[in-house]
N, C-alpha and C positions, 0 to 999 in steps of 0.2 A: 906824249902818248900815255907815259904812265899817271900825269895828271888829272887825264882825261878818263881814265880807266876809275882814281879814286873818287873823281865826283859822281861817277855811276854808280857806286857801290853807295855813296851816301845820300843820293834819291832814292836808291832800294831801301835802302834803310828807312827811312823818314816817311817813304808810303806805306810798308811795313806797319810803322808804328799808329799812323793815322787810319790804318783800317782797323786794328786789333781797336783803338778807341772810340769807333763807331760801332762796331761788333756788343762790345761791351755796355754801349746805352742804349740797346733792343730796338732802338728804332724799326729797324727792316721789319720787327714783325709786328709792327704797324699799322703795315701797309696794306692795304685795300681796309682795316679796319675804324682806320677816324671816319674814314669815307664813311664806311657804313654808319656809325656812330653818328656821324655828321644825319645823313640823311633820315634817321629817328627822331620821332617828336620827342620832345625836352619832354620828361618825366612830370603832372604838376604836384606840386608842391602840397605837402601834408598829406597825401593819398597815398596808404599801402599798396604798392603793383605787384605784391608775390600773390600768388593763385590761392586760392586759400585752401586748405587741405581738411581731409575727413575726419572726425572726431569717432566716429560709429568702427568699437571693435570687428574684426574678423573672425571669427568660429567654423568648425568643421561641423556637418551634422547627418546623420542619417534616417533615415522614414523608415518607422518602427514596420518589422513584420508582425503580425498577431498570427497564434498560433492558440489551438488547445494542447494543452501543457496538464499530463497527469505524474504526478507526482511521486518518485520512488523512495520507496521505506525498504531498506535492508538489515533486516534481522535475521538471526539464530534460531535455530528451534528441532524439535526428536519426532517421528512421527510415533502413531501410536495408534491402538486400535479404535475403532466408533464407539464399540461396544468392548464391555470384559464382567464376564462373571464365571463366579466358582459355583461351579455345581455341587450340591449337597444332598447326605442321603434326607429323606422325608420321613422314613420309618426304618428300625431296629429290625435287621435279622440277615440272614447267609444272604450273598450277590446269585441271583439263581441266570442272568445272564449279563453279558457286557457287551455293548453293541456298538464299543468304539474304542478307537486306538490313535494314538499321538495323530499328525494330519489328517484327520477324517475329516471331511468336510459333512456339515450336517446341515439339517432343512430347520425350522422353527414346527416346536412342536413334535418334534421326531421323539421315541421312547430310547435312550440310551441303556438303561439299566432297569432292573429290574430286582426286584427283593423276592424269596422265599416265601410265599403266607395261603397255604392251602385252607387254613382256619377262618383265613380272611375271606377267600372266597368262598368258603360254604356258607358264612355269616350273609354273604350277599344271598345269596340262593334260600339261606334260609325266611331272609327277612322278605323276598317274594313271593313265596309261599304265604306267609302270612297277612302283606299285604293284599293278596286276590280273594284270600277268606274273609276278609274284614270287609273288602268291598262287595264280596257275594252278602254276608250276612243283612250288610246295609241296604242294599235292594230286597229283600226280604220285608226286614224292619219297615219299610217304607210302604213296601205294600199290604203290611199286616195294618198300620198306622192309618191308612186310609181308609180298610174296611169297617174302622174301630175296635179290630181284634189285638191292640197294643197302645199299653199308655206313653203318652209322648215321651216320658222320662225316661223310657227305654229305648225311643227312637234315638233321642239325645245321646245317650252310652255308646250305642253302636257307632253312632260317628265319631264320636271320639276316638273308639279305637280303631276305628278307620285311619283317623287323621295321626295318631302312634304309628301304627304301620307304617304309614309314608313316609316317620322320619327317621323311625327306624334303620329302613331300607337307604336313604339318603347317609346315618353315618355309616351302614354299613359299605356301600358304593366311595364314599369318601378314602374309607380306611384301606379300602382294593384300590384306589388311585394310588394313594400314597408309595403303596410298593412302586409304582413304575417312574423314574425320574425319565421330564422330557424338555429339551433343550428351550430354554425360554425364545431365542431367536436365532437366524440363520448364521451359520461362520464354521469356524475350523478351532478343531479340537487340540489344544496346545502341550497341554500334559494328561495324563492320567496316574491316578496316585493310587490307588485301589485294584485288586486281583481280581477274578472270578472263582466262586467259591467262596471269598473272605466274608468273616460275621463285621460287619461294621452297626455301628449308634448313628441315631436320627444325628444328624449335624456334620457328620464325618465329610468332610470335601473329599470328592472323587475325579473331577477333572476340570481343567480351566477352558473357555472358553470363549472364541476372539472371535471378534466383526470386524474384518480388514478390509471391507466395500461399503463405505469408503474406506478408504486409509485418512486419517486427518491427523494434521501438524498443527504441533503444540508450540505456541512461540509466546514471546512478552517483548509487548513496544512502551518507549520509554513513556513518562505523563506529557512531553512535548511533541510526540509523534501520534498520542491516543487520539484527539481530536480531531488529526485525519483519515482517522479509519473507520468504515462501515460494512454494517453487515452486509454484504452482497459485493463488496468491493473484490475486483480480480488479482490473482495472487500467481505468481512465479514460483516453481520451486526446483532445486537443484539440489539433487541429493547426492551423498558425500561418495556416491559411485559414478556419478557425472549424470545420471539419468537427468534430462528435464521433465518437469511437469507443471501442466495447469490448473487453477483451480479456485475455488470461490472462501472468501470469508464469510461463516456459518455464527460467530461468535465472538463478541468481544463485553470484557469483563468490566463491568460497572466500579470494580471496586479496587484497588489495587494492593498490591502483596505487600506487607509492613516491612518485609526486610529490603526488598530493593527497591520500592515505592514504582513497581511495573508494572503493566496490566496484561494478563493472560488474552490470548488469542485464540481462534483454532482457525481452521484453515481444511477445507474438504478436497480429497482430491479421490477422481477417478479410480479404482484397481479391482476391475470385476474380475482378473488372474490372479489376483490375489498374489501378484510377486512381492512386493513392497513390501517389509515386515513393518512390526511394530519395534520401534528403539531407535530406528536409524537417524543419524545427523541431517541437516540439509541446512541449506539457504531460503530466505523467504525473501522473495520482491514483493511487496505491495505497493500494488497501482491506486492513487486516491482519486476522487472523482476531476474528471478533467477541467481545467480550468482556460480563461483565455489569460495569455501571457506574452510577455517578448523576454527573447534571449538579447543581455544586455553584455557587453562589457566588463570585467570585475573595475577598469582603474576610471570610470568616469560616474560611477558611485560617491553622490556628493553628502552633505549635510545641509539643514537648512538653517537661518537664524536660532532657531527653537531645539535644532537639534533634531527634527527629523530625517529619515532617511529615506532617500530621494534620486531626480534628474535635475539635471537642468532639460528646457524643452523652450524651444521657438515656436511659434503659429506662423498662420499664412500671413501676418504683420511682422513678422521678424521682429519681435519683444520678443526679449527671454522672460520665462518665469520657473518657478519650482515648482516640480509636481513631485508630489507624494506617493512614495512606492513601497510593497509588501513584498519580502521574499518568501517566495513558495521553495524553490529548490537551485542546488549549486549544482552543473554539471561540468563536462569538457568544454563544451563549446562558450560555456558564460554561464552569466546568474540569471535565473529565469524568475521575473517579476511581472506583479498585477497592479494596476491603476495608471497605466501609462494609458495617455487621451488620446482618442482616437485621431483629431486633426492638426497632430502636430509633430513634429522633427528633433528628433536627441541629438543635443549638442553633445560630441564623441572630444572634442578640441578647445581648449580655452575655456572649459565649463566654470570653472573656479575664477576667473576673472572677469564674468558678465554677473550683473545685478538685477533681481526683478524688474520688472519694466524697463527695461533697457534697449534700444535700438539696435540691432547686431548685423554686421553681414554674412549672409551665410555662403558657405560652401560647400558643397556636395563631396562628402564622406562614403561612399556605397562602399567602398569596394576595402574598407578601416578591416583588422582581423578582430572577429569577433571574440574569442576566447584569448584577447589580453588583457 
C-alpha cells in the first residue's frame, strides 16, 4: 500500500512537470491562430502590404473675422484757452470808468474802459462844425461856378478844404475811439491789473482775457504716431478730475519741436459753461481713421524667408502660403493687423512647420483664445 501510494505521487510529479513544459512553449496561444493564419492568402512576394500613410501635415486654423479697426493714440496734454489776449491802454490819461472785474464774462466788442479826454471830444465836435461849413461853402462855390460868377481855381480851393475837413474830423473821431478800450472777442475777464481813477500810458496792460468755448487741449504725438492723425480725427479726453469728454482735432503741427522732435496738436472740445479752465492735465485718446483689420494672436506672428512680418494662411486648396501683414495697433484681445486676404484661414497651430505651397490638413481652430 505504501508502494502503491509512492508511485502516485511520482505520476503527479511527472505530469506536473510535463505540463509546466508545454506552458512554457506558448503553443495553447496558438490555437484558433495558425488556423487563421492558415486560411490567409500567402503574402506575394516583393509587394509592400503596409497601407501606405499620409505625408500632408496637420494644422489648426481659423477664418479671419474682419472688422473696422480705429486706432488708439494716448497722449498727455494741459487744456488752455481758444483765445488769450492782454488788454492794453490805446491812449495816455486818468481811467474815467472800469466796466469789468476778475470773472466777468464779456460780449466782443463790448467798451470795458474808458480814458478821461474832454479835449478830445470837443476836437470831435469841433472838426464838425467845420466840416458842414466847408461843405456849405462848396455848394455855393458850385453854384457861383456855373453862373460864371467864380473862376474854377476857386472852385478847386473850396473842395479841398472840404476834403481837410473830412480828415480832420476822421483823426479827430479816431483820437475819441482810442479813450474807449473794447474787448476784441467774446470770453471771461481773467485778471484785472488797473484801478479806476489811475493815470495809466498808451501800452499799460489792464486785463487779461480768455475764450474757454471752446476749451482746447494742447497735446504732442510722437513722429511715429504723427502720420496717423488728421484734422477732424475724434478725440477722447479725461481730465485729471475724472470728467469725460469729446472732441474733434482742429490742428496738427507741420513741423516738429527741436528739443523732443514731437509734433504739437490741439484738440477742440465743447464748454459753452465755461467750467473747464485753462491749465488743467488730461488724457487724450485719438481715434485714427478706421481701418479694415483682424484681431490676430500675438504667438502665431511669423517671419518670412526675407524677413517680413506676416501669417501663415491656407486657401480653399489647403496650400499654405505667407501673407504679408501691417500692424496698425496692440490691444487686450490680440494684435490688430491689415492685408490678411479675404479667402483664406490663419493657421493658429504648426504655422512654423508648413512651407509655402505645401499641402496641409486643416483643422478647425474657432474656438483657439485669442489674446494668446
Amino acid at each position: 500500500m505504501a508502494w502503491r501510494f509512492k508511485g502516485h505521487k511520482i505520476t503527479a510529479v511527472v505530469v506536473l512537470i510535463a505540463a509546466a513544459v508545454w506552458v512554457g512553449t506558448g503553443k495553447f496561444a496558438s490555437v484558433g491562430s495558425e488556423e487563421a493564419n492558415a486560411a490567409q492568402p500567402a503574402p506575394e512576394t516583393g509587394k509592400n502590404t503596409e497601407a501606405p500613410a499620409s505625408t500632408h501635415r496637420t494644422v489648426a486654423a481659423i477664418t479671419p473675422e474682419f472688422k473696422d479697426h480705429a486706432r488708439e493714440i494716448r497722449i498727455s496734454g494741459v487744456t488752455g484757452a481758444d483765445k488769450r489776449a492782454v488788454l492794453a491802454v490805446r491812449s495816455s490819461g486818468v481811467i474815467a470808468s472800469l466796466a469789468i472785474a476778475q470773472g466777468d464774462v464779456v460780449k466782443a466788442d463790448q467798451i470795458v474802459m474808458t480814458i478821461e479826454g474832454a479835449d478830445v471830444t470837443a476836437a470831435v465836435t469841433t472838426a464838425e462844425a467845420t466840416l458842414a461849413q466847408r461843405a456849405q461853402e462848396l455848394t455855393v462855390a458850385e453854384k457861383l461856378f456855373k453862373s460864371g460868377n467864380t473862376a474854377e481855381l476857386q472852385l478847386i480851393k473850396v473842395r479841398a478844404d472840404k476834403a481837410a475837413a473830412e480828415a480832420a474830423l476822421s483823426q479827430a473821431e479816431a483820437a475819441a475811439d482810442r479813450l474807449n478800450l473794447r474787448a476784441p472777442f467774446a470770453g471771461v475777464i481773467d485778471s484785472v491789473d488797473v484801478e479806476l481813477g489811475e493815470w495809466v500810458q498808451t501800452g499799460t496792460p489792464i486785463a487779461t482775457l480768455l475764450a474757454l468755448d471752446p476749451i482746447v487741449m494742447r497735446a504732442e504725438v510722437s513722429e511715429l504716431d504723427v502720420g496717423f492723425v488728421a484734422v477732424g480725427d475724434r478725440a477722447n479726453v479725461r481730465l485729471v478730475n475724472g470728467t469725460m469728454m469729446e472732441g474733434m482735432v482742429r490742428h496738427v503741427a507741420r513741423e516738429a519741436t527741436s528739443q523732443t522732435r514731437t509734433f504739437p496738436i490741439e484738440v477742440a472740445l465743447p464748454n459753452p459753461d465755461r467750467t473747464v479752465p485753462s491749465g488743467m492735465t488730461a488724457e487724450v485718446s485719438l481715434y485714427t481713421k478706421p481701418e479694415r483689420a483682424v484681431i490676430v494672436p500675438r504667438s502665431i506672428i511669423t517671419l518670412s524667408e526675407h524677413g517680413e512680418i506676416g501669417l501663415r494662411v491656407v486657401g480653399p486648396d489647403n496650400v499654405a502660403r505667407f501673407a504679408a501683414i501691417e500692424l496698425i495697433d496692440d490691444t487686450a484681445e490680440g494684435l490688430v493687423v491689415k492685408g490678411v486676404p479675404e479667402d483664406v484661414r490663419i493657421i493658429v497651430s504648426g504655422q512654423d512647420l508648413v512651407r509655402d505651397g505645401e499641402t496641409v490638413v486643416v483643422k478647425d481652430a474657432a474656438t483657439i483664445a485669442i489674446g494668446n
